[in-house]
C-alpha positions in Angstrom: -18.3 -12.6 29.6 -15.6 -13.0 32.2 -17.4 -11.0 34.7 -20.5 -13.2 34.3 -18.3 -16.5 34.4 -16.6 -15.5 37.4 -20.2 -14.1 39.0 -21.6 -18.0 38.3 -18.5 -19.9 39.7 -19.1 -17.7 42.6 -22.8 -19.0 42.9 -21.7 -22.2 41.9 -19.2 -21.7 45.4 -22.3 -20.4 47.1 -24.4 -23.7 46.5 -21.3 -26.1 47.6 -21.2 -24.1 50.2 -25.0 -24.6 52.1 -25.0 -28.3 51.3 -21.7 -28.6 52.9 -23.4 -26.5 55.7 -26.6 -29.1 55.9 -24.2 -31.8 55.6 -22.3 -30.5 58.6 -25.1 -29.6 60.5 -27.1 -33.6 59.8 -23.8 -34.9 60.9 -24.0 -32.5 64.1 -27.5 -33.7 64.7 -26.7 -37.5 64.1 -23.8 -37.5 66.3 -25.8 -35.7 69.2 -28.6 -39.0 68.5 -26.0 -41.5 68.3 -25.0 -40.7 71.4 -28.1 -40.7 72.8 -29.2 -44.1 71.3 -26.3 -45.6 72.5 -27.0 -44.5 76.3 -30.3 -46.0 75.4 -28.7 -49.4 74.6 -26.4 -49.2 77.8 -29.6 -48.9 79.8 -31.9 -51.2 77.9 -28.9 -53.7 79.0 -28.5 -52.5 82.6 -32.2 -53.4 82.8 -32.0 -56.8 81.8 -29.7 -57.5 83.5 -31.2 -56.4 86.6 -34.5 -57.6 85.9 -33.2 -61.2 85.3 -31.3 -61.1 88.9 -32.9 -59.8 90.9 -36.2 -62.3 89.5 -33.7 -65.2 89.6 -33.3 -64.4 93.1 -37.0 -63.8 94.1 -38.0 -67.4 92.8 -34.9 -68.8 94.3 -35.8 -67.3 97.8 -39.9 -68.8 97.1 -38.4 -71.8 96.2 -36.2 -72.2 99.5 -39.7 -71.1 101.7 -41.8 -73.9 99.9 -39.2 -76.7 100.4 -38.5 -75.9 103.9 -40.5 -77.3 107.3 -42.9 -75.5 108.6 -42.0 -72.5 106.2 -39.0 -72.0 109.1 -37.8 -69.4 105.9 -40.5 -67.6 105.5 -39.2 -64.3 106.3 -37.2 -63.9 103.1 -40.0 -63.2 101.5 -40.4 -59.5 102.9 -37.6 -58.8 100.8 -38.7 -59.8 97.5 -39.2 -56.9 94.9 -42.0 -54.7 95.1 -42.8 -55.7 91.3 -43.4 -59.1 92.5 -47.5 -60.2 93.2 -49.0 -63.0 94.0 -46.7 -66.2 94.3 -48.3 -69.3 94.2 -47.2 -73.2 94.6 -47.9 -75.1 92.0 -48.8 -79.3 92.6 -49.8 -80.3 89.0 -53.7 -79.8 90.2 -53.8 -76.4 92.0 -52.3 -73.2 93.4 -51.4 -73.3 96.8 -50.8 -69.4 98.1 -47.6 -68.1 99.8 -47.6 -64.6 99.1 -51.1 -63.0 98.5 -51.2 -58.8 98.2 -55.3 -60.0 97.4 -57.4 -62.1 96.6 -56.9 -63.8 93.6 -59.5 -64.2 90.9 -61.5 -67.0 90.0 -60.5 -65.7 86.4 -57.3 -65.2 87.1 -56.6 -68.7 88.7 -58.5 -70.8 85.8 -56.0 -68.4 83.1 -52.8 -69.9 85.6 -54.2 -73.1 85.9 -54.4 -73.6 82.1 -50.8 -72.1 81.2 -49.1 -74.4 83.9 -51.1 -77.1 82.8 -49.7 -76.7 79.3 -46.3 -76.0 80.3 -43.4 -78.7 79.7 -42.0 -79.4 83.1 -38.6 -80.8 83.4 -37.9 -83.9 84.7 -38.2 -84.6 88.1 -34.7 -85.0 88.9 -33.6 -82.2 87.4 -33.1 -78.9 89.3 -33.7 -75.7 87.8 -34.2 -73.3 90.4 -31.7 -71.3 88.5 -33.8 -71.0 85.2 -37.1 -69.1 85.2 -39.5 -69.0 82.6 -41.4 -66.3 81.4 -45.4 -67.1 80.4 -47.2 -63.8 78.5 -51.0 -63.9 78.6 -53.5 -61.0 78.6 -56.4 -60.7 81.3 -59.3 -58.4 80.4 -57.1 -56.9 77.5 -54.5 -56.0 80.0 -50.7 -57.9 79.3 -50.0 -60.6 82.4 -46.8 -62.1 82.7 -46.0 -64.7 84.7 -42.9 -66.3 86.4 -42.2 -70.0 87.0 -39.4 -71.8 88.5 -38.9 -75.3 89.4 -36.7 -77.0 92.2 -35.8 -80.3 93.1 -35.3 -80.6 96.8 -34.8 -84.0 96.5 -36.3 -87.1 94.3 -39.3 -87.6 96.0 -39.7 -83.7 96.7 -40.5 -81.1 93.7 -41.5 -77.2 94.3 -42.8 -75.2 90.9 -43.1 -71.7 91.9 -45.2 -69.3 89.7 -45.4 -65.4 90.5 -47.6 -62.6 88.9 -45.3 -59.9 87.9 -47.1 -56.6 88.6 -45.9 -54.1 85.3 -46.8 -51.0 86.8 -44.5 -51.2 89.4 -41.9 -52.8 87.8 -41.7 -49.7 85.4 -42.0 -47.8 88.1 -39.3 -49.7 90.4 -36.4 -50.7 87.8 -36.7 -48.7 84.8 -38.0 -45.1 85.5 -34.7 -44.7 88.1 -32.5 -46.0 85.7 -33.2 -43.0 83.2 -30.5 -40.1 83.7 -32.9 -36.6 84.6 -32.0 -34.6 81.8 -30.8 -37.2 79.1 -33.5 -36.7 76.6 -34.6 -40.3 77.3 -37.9 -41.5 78.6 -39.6 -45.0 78.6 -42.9 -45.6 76.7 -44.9 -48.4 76.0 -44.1 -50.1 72.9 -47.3 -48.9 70.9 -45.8 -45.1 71.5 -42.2 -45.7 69.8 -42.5 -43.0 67.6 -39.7 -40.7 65.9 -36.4 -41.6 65.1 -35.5 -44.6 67.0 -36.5 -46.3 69.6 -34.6 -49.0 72.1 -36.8 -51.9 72.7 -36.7 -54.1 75.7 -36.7 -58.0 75.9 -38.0 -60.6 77.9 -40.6 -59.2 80.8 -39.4 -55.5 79.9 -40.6 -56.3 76.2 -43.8 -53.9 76.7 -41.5 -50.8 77.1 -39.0 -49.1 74.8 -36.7 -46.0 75.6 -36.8 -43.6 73.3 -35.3 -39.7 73.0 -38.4 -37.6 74.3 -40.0 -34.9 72.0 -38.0 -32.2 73.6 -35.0 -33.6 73.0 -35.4 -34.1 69.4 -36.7 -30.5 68.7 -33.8 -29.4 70.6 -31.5 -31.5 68.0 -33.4 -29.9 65.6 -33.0 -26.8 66.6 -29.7 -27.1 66.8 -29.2 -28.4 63.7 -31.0 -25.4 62.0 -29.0 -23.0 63.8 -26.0 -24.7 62.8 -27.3 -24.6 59.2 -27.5 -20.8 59.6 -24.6 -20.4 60.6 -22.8 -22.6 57.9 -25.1 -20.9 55.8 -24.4 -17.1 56.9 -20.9 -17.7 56.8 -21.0 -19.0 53.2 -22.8 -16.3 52.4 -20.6 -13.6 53.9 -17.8 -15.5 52.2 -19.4 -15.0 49.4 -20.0 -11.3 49.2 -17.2 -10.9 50.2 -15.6 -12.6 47.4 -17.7 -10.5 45.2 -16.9 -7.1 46.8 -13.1 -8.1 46.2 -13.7 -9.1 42.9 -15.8 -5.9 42.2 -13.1 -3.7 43.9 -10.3 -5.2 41.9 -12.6 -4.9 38.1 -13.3 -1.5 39.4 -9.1 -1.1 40.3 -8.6 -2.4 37.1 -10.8 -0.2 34.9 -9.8 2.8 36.8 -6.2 2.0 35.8 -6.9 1.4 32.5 -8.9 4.8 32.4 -5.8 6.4 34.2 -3.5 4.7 31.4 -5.7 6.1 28.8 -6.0 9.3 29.9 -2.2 9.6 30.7 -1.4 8.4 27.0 -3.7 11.0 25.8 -1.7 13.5 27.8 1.5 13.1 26.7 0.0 13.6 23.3 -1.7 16.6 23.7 0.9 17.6 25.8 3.4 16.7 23.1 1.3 18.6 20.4 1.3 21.9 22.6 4.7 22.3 23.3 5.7 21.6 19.4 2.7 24.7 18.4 4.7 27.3 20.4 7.8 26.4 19.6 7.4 25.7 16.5 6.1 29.6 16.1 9.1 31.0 18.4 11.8 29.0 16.4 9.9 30.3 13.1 9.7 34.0 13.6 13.1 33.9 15.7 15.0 32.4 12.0 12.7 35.2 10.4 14.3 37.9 12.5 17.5 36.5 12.3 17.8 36.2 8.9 17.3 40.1 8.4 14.5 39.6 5.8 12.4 41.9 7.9 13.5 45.3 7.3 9.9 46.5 8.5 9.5 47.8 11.7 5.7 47.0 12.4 6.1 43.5 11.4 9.0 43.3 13.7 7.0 44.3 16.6 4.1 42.0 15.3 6.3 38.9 14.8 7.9 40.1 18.8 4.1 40.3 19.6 3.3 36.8 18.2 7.0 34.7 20.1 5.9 36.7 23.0 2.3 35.9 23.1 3.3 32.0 22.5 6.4 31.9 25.5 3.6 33.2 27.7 1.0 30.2 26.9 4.2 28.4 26.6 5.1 29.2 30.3 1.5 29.1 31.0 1.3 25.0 29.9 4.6 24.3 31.5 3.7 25.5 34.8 -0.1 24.0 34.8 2.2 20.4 34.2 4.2 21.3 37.3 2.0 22.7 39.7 -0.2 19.2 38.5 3.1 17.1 39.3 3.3 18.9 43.0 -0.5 18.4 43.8 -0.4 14.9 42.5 2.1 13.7 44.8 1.1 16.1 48.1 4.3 18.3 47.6 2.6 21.7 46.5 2.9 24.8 49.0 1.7 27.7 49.0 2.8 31.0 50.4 0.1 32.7 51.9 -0.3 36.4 53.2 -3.1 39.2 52.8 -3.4 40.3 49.4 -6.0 42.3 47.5 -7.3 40.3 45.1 -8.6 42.8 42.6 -5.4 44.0 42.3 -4.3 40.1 41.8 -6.9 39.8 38.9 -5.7 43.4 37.7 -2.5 42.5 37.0 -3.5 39.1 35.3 -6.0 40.8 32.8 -3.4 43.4 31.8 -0.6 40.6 31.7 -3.7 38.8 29.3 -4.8 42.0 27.4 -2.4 41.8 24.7 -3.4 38.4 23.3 -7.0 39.2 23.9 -6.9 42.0 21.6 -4.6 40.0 19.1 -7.0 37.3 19.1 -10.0 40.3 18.3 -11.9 39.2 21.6 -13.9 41.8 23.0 -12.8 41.5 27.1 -14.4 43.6 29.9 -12.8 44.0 33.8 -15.2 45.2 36.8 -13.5 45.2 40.0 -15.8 46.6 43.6 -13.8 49.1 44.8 -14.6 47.8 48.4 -13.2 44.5 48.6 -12.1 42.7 51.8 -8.5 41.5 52.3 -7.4 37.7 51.5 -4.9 35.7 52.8 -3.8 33.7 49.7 -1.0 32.5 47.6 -0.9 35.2 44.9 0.8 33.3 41.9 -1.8 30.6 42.7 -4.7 32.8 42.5 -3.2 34.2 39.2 -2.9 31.0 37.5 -6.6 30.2 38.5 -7.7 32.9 37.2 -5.5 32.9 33.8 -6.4 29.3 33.2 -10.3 30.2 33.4 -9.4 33.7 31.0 -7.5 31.2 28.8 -10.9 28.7 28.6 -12.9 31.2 28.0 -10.6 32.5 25.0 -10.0 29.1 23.7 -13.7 27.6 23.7 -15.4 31.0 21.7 -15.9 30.9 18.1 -17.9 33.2 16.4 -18.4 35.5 19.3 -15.6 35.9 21.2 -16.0 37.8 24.5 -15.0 37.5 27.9 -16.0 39.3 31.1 -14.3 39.3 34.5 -16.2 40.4 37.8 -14.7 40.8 41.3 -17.0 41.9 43.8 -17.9 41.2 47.9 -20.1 38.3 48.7 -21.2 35.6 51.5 -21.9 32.1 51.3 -22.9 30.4 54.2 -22.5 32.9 56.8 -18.6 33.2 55.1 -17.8 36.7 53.6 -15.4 37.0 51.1 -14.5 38.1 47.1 -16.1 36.9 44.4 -14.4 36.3 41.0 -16.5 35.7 37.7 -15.3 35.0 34.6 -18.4 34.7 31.5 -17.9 33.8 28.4 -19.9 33.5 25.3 -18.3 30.3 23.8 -19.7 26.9 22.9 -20.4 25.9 26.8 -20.4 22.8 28.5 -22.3 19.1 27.7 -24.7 18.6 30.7 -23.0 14.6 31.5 -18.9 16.7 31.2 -20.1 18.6 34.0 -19.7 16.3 36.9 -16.0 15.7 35.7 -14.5 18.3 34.6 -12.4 19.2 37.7 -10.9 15.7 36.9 -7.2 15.6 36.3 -6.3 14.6 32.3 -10.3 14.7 31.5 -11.3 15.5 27.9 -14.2 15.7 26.7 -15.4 13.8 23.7 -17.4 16.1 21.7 -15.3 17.1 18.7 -15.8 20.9 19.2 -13.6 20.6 22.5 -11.1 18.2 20.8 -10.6 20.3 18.1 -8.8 22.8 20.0 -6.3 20.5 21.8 -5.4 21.0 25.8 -4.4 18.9 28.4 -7.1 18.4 30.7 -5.0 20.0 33.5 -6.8 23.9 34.0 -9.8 23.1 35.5 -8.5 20.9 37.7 -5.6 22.7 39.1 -8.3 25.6 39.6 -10.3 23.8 41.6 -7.5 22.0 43.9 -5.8 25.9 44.5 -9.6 27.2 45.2 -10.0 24.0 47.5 -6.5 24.8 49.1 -7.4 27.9 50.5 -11.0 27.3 51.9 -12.7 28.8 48.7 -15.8 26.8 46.4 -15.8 26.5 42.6 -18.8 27.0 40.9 -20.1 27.0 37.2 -23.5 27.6 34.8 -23.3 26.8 31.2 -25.7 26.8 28.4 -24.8 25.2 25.3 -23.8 27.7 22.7 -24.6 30.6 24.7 -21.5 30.5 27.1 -20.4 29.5 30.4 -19.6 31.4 33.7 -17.2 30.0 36.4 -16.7 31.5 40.0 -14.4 31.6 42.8 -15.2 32.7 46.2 -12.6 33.3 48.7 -13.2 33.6 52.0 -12.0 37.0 53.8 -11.0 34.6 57.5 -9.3 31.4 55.7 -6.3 30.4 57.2 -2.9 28.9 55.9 -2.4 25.3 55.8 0.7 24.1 55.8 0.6 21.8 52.8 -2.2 20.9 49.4 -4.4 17.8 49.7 -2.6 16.2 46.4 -5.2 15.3 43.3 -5.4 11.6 45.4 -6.9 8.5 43.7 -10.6 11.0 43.7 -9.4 12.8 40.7 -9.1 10.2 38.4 -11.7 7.0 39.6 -14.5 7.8 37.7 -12.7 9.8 35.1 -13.6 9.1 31.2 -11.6 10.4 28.1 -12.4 13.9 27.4 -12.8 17.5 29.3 -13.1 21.2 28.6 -10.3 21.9 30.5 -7.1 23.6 29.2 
């Protein structure tokens, strides 16, 4: 329940997370267009306020060539602004030309006619040649704006100036040069001010609007996403990692808890075999002492029985310290050439007594050819007396127990071969892949019922590891099991065991049919 808690409130991160990374990424977007709408504004205004000077200036300079003699000022004209047509004087009846590009229009004269016509003129003594109005019309479905100015030279003199202002040019001549190349602006007609915002213009710009171009918004867009990715990944990746941690540290925990188990089981088998050995020394020891005994064969067999139990008494005691050494990388060994069927020799005859007092029937084969072995020869003894002692302690009915040493190669390695068979209860297929595990016991009661400490098999296989060898076993339930050891003939010394290590325990569950 905890686990599936903790795996929601991690999703429940994970969510947070990407809206915090659209969030972010809107706000990068929005900041990028903010800035560009406001250079929008700072140009629609640079604009205006160009377009209203330099027209104030245009009809102020018609103005002064219509009120003076003999049009003595006509040269300022040549520099009026491109964007300005055809200027006309105006006498309350008709248009009288000044400046005339072409021919004007019958059309186009009635339409200026009519507008001036309905236009409120000031008074005549009132000067405002520094005040232009602005008349829209359309002409042939085409936008026409006009400009008209009035001066007062004097009270018996009055100019009204009128001007055609050409929009094509005046785009092209005061607002297309005032867009920044590479901005992300551009100027459209106001029917094309589509997207996300749009400037619009006023007064005789009012047909155009700046707005950020296609480009640039799928650039912002672009960006945007890719700053949602990476928002995104990163929440992601935050958040497997947060679940590998938490994975590692339930999987930590359970393996400590497993270790904790397994050690308290230890200490009680452990416990329990010490007390059955010494409980039989201190018995038959009182026994002897006591004098009750006066005959000699049951001397020798209660001698047989302390001596058989100080043996697996030794046996236990230095499976728990050679486990201690490996454990904590402090196990040595001394290596030199030895013959390891005489190794296994000794062993068996060292063994023989308590086979025969335990009625198993026990068999040794040993090649007479064997190649030379550098090893640690206690260490090879104790492997091999802990697999003898296995094979003793897991027979029932049957008891048997046959020991092979002969030459062999595996994988282009020659070396000696040491099997030990027995017929006993053999090994649960799912116990196999741990029983080489420090402290494992198996659960079936058939292994329980004969006690151990889960220590034999693995010290086997760490001594068999140490010196370059492999550790293999078949078993069939019921019909026995066979372990071998092969030692390589050209191993070399190293100078110190790999320890058991956090590998011997991680996966390990209660229960192995290890000594």
């Amino acid at each position: 329940m905890v686990g599936l808690w903790t795996v929601v409130f991690s999703f429940g991160l994970a969510v947070v997370g990407v809206v915090l990374a659209l969030q972010q990424a809107r706000s990068f977007a929005m900041r990028l267009m903010t800035e560009a709408e406001a250079q929008a504004a700072r140009i629609a205004s640079d604009a205006r306020d160009r377009f209203d000077h330099q027209l104030l200036t245009a009809m102020h300079q018609v103005a002064v060539v219509a009120g003076s003699p003999n049009g003595t000022a006509k040269p300022a004209l040549e520099s009026l602004p491109g964007w300005i047509g055809l200027v006309h004087l105006w006498d309350g009846e008709g248009l009288i030309p000044i400046r005339a590009e072409f021919e004007i229009t019958p059309t186009l004269r009635e339409l200026i006619q009519r507008r001036l016509q309905a236009r409120s003129a000031p008074p005549a003594e009132e000067d405002t040649a520094e005040k232009v109005d602005l008349l829209y019309d359309t002409l042939e479905n085409a936008p026409l704006v006009l400009a008209v100015a009035d001066r007062v030279a004097s009270p018996d003199q009055r100019v009204t100036v009128v001007a055609q202002i050409v929009l094509s040019r005046l785009r092209a001549e005061l607002l297309d040069p005032l867009i920044p190349p590479g901005s992300g602006l551009e100027v459209v007609p106001v029917s094309g001010t589509t997207g996300p915002w749009a400037q619009t213009l006023t007064g005789g710009l009012r047909f155009w609007a700046i707005k950020p171009t296609d480009r640039f918004v799928k650039e912002q867009q672009s960006a945007a996403v890719r700053q949602t990715m990476v928002y995104a990944t990163m929440t992601l990746l935050a958040l497997l990692t947060l679940l590998a941690t938490m994975w590692f540290l339930a999987r930590v925990a359970r393996r400590e808890m497993v270790l904790a188990e397994l050690k308290a089981n230890f200490v009680a088998d452990v416990s329990h075999e010490l007390k059955t050995p010494l409980a039989l020394i201190s018995m038959f020891a009182e026994t002897l002492q006591s004098g009750r005994v006066t005959s000699e064969d049951k001397r020798q067999e209660y001698y047989g029985i302390m001596l058989r139990e100080s043996t697996r008494l030794t046996n236990l005691i230095n499976n728990i310290l050679d486990f201690a050494r490996i454990d904590a990388g402090k196990k040595e060994y001394r290596f030199e050439p030895i013959d390891v069927g005489q190794v296994v020799r000794e062993t068996y005859h060292a063994y023989k007594a308590q086979l025969d007092a335990g009625g198993v029937e026990h068999h040794l084969s040993i090649d007479g050819t064997l190649p030379a072995v550098r090893a640690d020869r206690d260490a090879i003894a104790q492997a091999v007396l802990n697999l003898i002692s296995n094979a003793v302690k897991y027979s029932t009915d049957e008891k048997y127990v046959a020991i092979d040493v002969t030459k062999d190669t595996r994988r282009g390695r020659h070396g000696v071969l040491i099997s030990i068979h027995d017929r006993g209860i053999g090994i649960r297929p799912e116990d196999r892949a741990h029983l080489t595990e420090g402290f494992f016991r198996s659960a079936d009661n058939r292994v329980r019922s004969r006690g151990g400490t889960g220590l034999g098999l693995a010290l086997v296989k760490h001594i068999v590891e140490d010196h370059h060898g492999s550790l293999d076993m078949e078993s069939r339930l019921v019909k026995g099991s066979t372990f071998r050891i092969f030692l390589p003939a050209d191993n070399r010394e190293p100078v110190r065991a790999a320890g058991f290590g956090p590998r011997d325990v991680k996966s390990a569950q209660p229960g192995d049919r290890a000594s």
